[in-house]
ZAVEX-771217 format. One record per residue (C-alpha): z, x, y. Coordinates in nm, 2 decimals. Each point is the difference from the previous one (the first is absolute). Layout:
REM ZAVEX-771217
(pagu (Z; X; Y))
...
REM end
This chain:
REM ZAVEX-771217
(pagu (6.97; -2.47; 2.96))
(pagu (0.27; 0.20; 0.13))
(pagu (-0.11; 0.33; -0.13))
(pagu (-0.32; -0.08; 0.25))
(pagu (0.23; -0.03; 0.29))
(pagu (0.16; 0.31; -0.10))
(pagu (-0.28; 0.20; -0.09))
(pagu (-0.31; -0.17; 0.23))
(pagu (-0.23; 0.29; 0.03))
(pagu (0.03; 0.07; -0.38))
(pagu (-0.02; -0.37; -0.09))
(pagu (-0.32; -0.01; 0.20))
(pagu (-0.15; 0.31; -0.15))
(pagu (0.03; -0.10; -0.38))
(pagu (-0.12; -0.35; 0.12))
(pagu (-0.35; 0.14; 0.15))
(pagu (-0.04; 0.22; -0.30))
(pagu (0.05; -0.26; -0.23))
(pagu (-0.26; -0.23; 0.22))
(pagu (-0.25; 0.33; -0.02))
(pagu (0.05; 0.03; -0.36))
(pagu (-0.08; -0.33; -0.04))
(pagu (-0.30; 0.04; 0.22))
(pagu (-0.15; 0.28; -0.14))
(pagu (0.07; -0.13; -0.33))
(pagu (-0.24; -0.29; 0.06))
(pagu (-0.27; 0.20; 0.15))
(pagu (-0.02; 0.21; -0.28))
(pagu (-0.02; -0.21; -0.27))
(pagu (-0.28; -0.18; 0.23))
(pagu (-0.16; 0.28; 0.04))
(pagu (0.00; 0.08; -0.40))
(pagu (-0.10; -0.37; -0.13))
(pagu (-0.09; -0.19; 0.34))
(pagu (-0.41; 0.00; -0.11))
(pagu (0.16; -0.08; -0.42))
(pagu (0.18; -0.32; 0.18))
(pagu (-0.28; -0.09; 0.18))
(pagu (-0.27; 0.05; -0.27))
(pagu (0.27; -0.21; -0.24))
(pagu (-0.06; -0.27; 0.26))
(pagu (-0.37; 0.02; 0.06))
(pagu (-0.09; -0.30; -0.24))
(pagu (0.17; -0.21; 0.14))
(pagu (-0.14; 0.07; 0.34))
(pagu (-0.30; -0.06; -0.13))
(pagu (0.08; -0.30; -0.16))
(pagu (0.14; -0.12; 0.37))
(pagu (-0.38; 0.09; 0.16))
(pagu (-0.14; -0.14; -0.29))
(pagu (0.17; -0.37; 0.10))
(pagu (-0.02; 0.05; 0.36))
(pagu (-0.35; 0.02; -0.03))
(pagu (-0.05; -0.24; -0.18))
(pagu (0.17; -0.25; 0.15))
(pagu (-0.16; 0.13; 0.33))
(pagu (-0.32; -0.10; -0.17))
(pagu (0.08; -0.35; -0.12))
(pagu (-0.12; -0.25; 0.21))
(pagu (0.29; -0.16; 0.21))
(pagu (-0.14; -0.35; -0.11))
(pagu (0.05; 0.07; -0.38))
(pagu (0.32; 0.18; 0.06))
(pagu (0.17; -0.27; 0.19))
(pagu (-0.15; -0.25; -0.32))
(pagu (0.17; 0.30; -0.25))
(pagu (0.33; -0.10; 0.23))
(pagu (-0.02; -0.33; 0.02))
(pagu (-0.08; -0.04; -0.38))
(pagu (0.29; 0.26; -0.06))
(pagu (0.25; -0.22; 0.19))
(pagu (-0.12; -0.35; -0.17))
(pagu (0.08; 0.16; -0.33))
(pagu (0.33; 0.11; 0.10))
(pagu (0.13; -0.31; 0.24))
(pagu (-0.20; -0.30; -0.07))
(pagu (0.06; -0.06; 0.32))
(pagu (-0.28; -0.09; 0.24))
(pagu (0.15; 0.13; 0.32))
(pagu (0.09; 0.36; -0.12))
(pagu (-0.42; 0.03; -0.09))
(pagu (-0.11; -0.11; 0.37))
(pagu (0.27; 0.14; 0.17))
(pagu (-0.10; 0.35; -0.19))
(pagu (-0.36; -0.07; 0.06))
(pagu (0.09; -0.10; 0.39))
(pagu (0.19; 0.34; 0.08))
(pagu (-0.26; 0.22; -0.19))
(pagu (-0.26; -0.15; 0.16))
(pagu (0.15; 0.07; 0.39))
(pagu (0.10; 0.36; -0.13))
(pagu (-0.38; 0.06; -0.05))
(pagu (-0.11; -0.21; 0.33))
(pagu (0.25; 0.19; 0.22))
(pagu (-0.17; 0.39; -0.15))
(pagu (0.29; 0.08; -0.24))
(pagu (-0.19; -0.04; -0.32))
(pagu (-0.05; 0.35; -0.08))
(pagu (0.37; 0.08; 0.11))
(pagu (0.14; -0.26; -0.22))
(pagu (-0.22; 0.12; -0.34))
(pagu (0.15; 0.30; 0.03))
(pagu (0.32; -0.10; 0.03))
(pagu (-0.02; -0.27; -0.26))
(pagu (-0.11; 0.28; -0.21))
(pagu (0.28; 0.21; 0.03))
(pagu (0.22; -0.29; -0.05))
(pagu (-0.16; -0.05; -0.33))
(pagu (0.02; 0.33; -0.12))
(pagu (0.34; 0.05; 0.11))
(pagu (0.12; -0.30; -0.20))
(pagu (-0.18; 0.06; -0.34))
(pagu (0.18; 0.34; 0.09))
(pagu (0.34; -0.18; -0.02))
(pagu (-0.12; -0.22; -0.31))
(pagu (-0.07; 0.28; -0.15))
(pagu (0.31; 0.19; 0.06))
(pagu (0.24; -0.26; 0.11))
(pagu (-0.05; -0.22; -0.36))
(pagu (0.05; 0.25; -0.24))
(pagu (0.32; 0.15; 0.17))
(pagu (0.19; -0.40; 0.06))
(pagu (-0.10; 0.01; -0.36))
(pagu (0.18; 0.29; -0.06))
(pagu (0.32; -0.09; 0.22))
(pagu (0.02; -0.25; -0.16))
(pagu (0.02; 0.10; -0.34))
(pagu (0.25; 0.30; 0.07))
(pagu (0.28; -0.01; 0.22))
(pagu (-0.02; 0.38; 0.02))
(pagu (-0.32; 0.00; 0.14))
(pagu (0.10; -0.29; 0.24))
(pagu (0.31; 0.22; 0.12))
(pagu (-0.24; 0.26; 0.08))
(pagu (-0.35; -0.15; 0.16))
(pagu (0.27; -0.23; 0.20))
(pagu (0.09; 0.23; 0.27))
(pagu (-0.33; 0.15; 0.01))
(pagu (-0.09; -0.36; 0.12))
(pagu (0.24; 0.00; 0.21))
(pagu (-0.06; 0.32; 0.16))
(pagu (-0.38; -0.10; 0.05))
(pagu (0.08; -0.36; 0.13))
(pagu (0.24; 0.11; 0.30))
(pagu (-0.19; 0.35; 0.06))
(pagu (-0.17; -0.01; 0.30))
(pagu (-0.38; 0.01; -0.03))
(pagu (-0.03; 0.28; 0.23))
(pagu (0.21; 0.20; -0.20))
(pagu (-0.20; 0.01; -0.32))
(pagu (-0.37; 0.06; 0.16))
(pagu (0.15; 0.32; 0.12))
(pagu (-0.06; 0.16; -0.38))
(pagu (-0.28; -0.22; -0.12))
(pagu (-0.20; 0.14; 0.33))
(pagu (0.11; 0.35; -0.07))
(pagu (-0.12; -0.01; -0.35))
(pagu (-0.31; -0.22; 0.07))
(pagu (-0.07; 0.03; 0.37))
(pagu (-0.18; -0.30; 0.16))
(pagu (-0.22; -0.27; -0.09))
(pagu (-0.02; -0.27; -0.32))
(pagu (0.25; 0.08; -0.26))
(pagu (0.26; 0.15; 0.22))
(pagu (0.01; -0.37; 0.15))
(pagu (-0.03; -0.16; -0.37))
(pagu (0.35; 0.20; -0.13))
(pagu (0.18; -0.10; 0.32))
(pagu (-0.07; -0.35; -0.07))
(pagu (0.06; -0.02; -0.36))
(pagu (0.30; 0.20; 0.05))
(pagu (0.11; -0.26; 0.27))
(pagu (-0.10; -0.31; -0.18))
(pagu (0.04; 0.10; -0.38))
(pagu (0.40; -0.11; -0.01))
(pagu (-0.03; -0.40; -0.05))
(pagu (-0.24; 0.01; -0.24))
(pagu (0.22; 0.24; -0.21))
(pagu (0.31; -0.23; 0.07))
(pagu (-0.15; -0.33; -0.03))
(pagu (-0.12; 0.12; -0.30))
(pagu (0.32; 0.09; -0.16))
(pagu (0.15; -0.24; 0.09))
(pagu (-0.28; -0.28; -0.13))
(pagu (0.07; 0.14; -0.39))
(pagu (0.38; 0.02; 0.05))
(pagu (-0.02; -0.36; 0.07))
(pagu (-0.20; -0.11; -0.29))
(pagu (0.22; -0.23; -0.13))
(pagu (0.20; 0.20; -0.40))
(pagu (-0.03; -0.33; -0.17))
(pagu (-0.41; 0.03; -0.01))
(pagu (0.05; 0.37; -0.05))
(pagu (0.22; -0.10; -0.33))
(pagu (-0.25; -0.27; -0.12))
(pagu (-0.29; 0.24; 0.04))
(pagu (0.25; 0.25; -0.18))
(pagu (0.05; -0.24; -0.29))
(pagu (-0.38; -0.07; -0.04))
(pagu (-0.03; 0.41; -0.02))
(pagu (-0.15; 0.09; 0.29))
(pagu (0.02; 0.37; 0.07))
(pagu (0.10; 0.18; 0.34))
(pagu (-0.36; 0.01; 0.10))
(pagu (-0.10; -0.35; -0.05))
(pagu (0.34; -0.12; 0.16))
(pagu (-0.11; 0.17; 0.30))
(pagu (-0.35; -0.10; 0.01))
(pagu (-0.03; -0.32; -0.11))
(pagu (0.41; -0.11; 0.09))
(pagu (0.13; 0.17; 0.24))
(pagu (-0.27; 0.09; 0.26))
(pagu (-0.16; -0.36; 0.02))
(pagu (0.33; -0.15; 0.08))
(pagu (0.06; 0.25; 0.30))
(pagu (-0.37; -0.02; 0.14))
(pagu (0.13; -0.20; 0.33))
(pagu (0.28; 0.29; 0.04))
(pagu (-0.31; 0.27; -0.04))
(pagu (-0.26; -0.21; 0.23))
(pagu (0.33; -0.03; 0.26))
(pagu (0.02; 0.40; -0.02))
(pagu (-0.42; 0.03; 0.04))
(pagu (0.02; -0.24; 0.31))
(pagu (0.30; 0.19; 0.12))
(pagu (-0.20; 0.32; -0.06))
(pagu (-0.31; -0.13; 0.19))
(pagu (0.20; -0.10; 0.29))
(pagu (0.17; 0.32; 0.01))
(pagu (-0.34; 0.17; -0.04))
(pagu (-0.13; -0.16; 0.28))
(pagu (0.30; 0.06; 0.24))
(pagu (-0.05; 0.37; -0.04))
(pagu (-0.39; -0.03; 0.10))
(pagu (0.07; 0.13; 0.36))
(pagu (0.22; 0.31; -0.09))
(pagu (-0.23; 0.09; -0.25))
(pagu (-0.26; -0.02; 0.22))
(pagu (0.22; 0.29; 0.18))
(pagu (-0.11; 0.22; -0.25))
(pagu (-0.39; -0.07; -0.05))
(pagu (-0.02; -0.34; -0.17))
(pagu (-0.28; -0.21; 0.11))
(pagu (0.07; -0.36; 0.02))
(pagu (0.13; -0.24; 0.25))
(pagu (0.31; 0.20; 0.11))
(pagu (-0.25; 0.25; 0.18))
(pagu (-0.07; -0.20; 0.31))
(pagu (0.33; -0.14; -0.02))
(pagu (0.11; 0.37; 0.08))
(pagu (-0.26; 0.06; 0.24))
(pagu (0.09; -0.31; 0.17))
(pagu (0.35; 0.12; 0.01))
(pagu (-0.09; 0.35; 0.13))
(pagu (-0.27; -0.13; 0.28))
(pagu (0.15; -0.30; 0.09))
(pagu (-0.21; -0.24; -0.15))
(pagu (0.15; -0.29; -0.04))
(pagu (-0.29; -0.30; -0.11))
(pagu (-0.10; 0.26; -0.23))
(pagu (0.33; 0.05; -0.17))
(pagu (0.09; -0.37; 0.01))
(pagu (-0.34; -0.09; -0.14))
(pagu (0.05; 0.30; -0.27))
(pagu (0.36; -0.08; -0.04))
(pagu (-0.08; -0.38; -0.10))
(pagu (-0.26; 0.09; -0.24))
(pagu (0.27; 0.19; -0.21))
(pagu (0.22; -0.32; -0.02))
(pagu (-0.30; -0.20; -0.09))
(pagu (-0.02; 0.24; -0.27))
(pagu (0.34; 0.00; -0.11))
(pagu (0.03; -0.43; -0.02))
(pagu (-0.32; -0.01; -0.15))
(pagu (0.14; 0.24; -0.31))
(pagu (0.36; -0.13; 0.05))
(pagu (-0.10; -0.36; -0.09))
(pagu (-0.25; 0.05; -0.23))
(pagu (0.22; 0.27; -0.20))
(pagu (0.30; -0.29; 0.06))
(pagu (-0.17; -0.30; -0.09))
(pagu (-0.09; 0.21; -0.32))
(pagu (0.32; 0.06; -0.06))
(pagu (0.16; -0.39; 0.05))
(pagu (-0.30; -0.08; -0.23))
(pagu (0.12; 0.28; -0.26))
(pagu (0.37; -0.16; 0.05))
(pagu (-0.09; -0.37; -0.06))
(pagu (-0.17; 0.06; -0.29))
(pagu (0.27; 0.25; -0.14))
(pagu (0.19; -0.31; 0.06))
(pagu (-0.22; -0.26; -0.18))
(pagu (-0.16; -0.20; 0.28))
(pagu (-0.30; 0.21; 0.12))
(pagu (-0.19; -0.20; 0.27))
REM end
């Protein structure tokens, strides 16, 4: 740094040019494949409609039954099914049914976003340490990156609205289901991976039928980490044009508002236990029986 003490004015000089090369850097190559990036991500804008109206359209009866039934399957447990079908039921009573379907169907999108992405890359950590010496600070980087930070580009390229909000969330909540993935396989204990070796399994079956069931509670900890993450970022996002409970939060915040925001506010926590103990109780049911005393 001294050379900027000694020099200040040219110090500052090559610093704005580099931050204006940067700039118009950007701006060109948004101008030259901005509408390619955006027609690249059109399906799966549609695809988000596509849910949103649909579950817009379900009838809140049979979608708090689709819950309930959802969380029986996963917990056994009687008390996770009413207390889901309690909370959805005063989401709809106090008006924040049509607020909540949209955001439930971002959160669902989001995370088959990270399945899809998130699986396939622990896989691949996990079976190359160069790999896992490179994604690893890339993780990093987008785990203590502020969120702000990163919807600067993604609004640049894609300006406002659906999917803009969709990459800021998968970006923000895609690290633990990569980690907990990787580190599910790395765990699987090498004296099964020698037995299935001596009975002549290949690489492929290892993985499917060997590795990858024995770390399914490490991969349904990283999708409940993800949906919790996912859900935590539903007010910024909404900063940038996604529809869904963070909206009024932010107008609350802006105008003042404060039953509106509280009532808004508790509706995303309702959401986030009712996914956090029916992914959980999933997982401790995946865990037990991994361990030979399923309930």
């Amino acid at each position: 740094m001294d050379w900027l003490t000694e020099f200040p004015e040219l110090g500052r000089r090559d610093l704005r040019d580099f931050r204006k090369g940067i700039d118009e850097g950007f701006k060109s190559f948004t101008r030259e494949y901005g509408e390619n990036i955006e027609n690249f991500f059109d399906p799966l804008l549609q695809f988000l409609i596509w849910l949103e109206r649909l579950l817009l359209a379900t009838p809140w009866p049979l979608f708090i039954l689709i819950v309930a039934g959802l969380g029986w399957l996963a917990s056994r447990n009687i008390k996770i099914v009413i207390g889901s079908a309690i909370s959805l039921f005063l989401i709809g009573y106090l008006g924040m049914w049509e607020d909540t379907m949209s955001t439930v169907s971002i959160i669902i999108v989001c995370t088959l976003l990270c399945i899809g992405i998130g699986l396939p890359t622990g896989i691949l950590m996990s079976r190359s340490k160069r790999a896992q010496s490179i994604i690893t600070p890339i993780l990093d980087v987008m785990q203590t990156i502020p969120s702000f930070v990163y919807l600067i580009p993604v609004v640049m390229l894609l300006g406002i609205g659906k999917v803009p909000g969709l990459i800021a969330v998968v970006i923000y909540a895609l690290p633990p289901m990569i980690r907990l993935t990787n580190l599910g396989i790395r765990l699987v204990d090498r004296e099964v991976l020698e037995a299935a070796d001596a009975f002549g399994a290949s690489s492929w079956q290892k993985l499917t039928q060997v590795q990858i069931p024995l770390a399914l509670p490490n991969i349904f900890a990283g999708v409940n980490q993800t949906i919790m993450m996912s859900l935590a970022m539903v007010v910024i996002a909404s900063m940038i044009g996604v529809t869904g409970l963070g909206q009024p939060v932010l107008k609350a915040i802006s105008n003042q508002y404060l039953a509106m925001g509280l009532l808004n506010g508790m509706a995303i926590v309702a959401l986030a236990i009712i996914f956090d103990r029916i992914s959980q109780s999933y997982g401790k049911r995946l865990q037990n029986y991994r361990g030979g005393h399923d309930e």
